[in-house]
Each structure stands twice: as C-alpha cells, then as structure tokens.
C-alpha positions as CSV (number, residue, x, y, z in Angstrom):
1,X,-19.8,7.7,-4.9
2,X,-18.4,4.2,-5.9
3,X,-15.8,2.6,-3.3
4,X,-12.6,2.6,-5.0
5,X,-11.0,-0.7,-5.6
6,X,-7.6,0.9,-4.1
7,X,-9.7,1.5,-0.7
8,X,-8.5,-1.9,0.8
9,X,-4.8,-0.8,-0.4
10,X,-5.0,2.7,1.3
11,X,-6.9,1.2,4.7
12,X,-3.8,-1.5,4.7
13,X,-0.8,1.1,4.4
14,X,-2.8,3.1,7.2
15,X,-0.9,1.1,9.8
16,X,2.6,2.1,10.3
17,X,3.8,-1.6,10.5
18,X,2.2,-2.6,7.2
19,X,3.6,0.4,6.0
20,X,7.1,-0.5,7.0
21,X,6.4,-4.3,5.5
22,X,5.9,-2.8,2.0
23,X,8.8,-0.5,2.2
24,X,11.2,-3.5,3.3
25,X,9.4,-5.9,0.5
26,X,10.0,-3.4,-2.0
27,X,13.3,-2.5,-1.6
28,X,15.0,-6.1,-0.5
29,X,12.2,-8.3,-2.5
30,X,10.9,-11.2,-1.4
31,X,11.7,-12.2,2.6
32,X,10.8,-14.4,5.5
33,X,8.9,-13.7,8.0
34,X,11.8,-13.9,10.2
35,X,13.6,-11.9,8.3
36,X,11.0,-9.2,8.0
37,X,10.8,-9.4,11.9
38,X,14.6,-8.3,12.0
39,X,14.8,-4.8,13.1
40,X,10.9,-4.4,14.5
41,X,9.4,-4.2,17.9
42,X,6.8,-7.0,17.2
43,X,6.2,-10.7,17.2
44,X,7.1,-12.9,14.2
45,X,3.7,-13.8,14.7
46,X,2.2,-10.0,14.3
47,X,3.8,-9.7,11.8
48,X,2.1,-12.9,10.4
49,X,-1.4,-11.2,10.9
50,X,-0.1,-7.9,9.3
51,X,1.3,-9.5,6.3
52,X,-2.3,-11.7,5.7
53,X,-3.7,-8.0,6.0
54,X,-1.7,-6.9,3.4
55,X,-2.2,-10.2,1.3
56,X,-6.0,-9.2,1.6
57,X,-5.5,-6.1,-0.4
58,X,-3.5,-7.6,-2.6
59,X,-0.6,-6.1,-1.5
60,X,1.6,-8.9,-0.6
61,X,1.4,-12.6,-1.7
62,X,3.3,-15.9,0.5
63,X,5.1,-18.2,-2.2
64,X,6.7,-21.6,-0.9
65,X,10.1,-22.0,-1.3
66,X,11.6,-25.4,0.1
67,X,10.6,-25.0,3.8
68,X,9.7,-21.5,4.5
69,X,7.6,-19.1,2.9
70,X,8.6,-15.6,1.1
71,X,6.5,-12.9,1.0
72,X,6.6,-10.7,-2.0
73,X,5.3,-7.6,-2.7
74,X,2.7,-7.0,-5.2
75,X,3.1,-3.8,-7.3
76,X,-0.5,-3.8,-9.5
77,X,-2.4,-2.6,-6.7
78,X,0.2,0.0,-5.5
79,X,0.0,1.4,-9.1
80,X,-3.6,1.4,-9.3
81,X,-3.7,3.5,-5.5
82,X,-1.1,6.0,-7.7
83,X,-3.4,6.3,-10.2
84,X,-6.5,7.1,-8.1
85,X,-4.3,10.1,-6.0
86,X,-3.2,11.3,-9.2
87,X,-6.8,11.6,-10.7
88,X,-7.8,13.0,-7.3
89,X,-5.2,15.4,-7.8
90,X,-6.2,16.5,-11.1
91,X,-9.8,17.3,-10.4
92,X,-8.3,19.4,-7.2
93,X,-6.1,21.2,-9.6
94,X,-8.8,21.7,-12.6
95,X,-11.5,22.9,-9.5
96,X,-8.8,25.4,-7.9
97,X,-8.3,26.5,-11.4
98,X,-12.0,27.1,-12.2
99,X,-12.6,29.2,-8.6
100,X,-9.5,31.1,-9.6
101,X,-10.8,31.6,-13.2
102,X,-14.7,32.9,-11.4
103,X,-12.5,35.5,-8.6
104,X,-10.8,36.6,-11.2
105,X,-14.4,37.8,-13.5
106,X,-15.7,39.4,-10.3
C-alpha cells in the first residue's frame, strides 16, 4: 500500500500540543510564538520545536512581519487529510454494505 501524503499531517496532529497549535491557528489566525505560548504549560521554546513539526507537514508556515514572526495555519493539507478519512470511510461503508448484502443470501 502507497504511504499517503496526509501521513506526515495525521503523525503531526498525533501530539496533543500540536493539536492545540492548529486549533488556536485556525480560529485566531496568524500568532506569535509568544502568543501561542499564552495559556500552555510549555516553553516558548517547545513550542518553537512543535510548530517547525507542524511546518514539516505543511501544516503551519512562519511569515516575517517587522520583528517577530507569525505563524499561520495552512489549510491544503488539512483538506487533503479530510479527504483521505472520507475515502476511508466510504470503502468501510461500501465493505459493511457488501457483508451485509452476503448474510443476508445465506
């Protein structure tokens, strides 16, 4: 079975702190890393490493602005995990539908 390109998204949201960063990016849009610190248990400089994680996957992406940088959140590969789950769902649901379909012959 090919890897799915989404993989890298799903192993990234795995961890509830990344997690958390997406949620917070996608609902206040782009913040600082101090500002993304407010409210969490861990370093400014954790959350550093978890938001280069998260850039990795294409998640999140660092843009300059004057002297601090904002992270933003990066919706294309969220949509593409979506779409993979929703496929996976649909073969689930046409295979249930098929056993059902041979139970109900016997």
């Amino acid at each position: 079975m090919a890897r799915s390109s989404s993989a890298p998204v799903f192993a990234a949201l795995g961890d509830p702190t990344r997690l958390r960063l997406v949620t917070r990016l996608g609902a206040e849009g782009p913040l600082s890393i101090a500002r993304l610190t407010d409210g969490l248990d861990v370093t400014r400089q954790a959350v550093a490493k978890h938001l280069h994680v998260l850039e990795d996957a294409r998640l999140a992406r660092g843009v300059r602005q004057g002297r601090e940088q904002l992270w933003e959140l990066q919706k294309g590969p969220l949509d593409e995990a979506r779409r993979s789950l929703e496929s996976i769902a649909r073969r689930w649901d046409e295979a249930l539908l098929r056993l059902k379909a041979a139970l109900e012959q016997n």
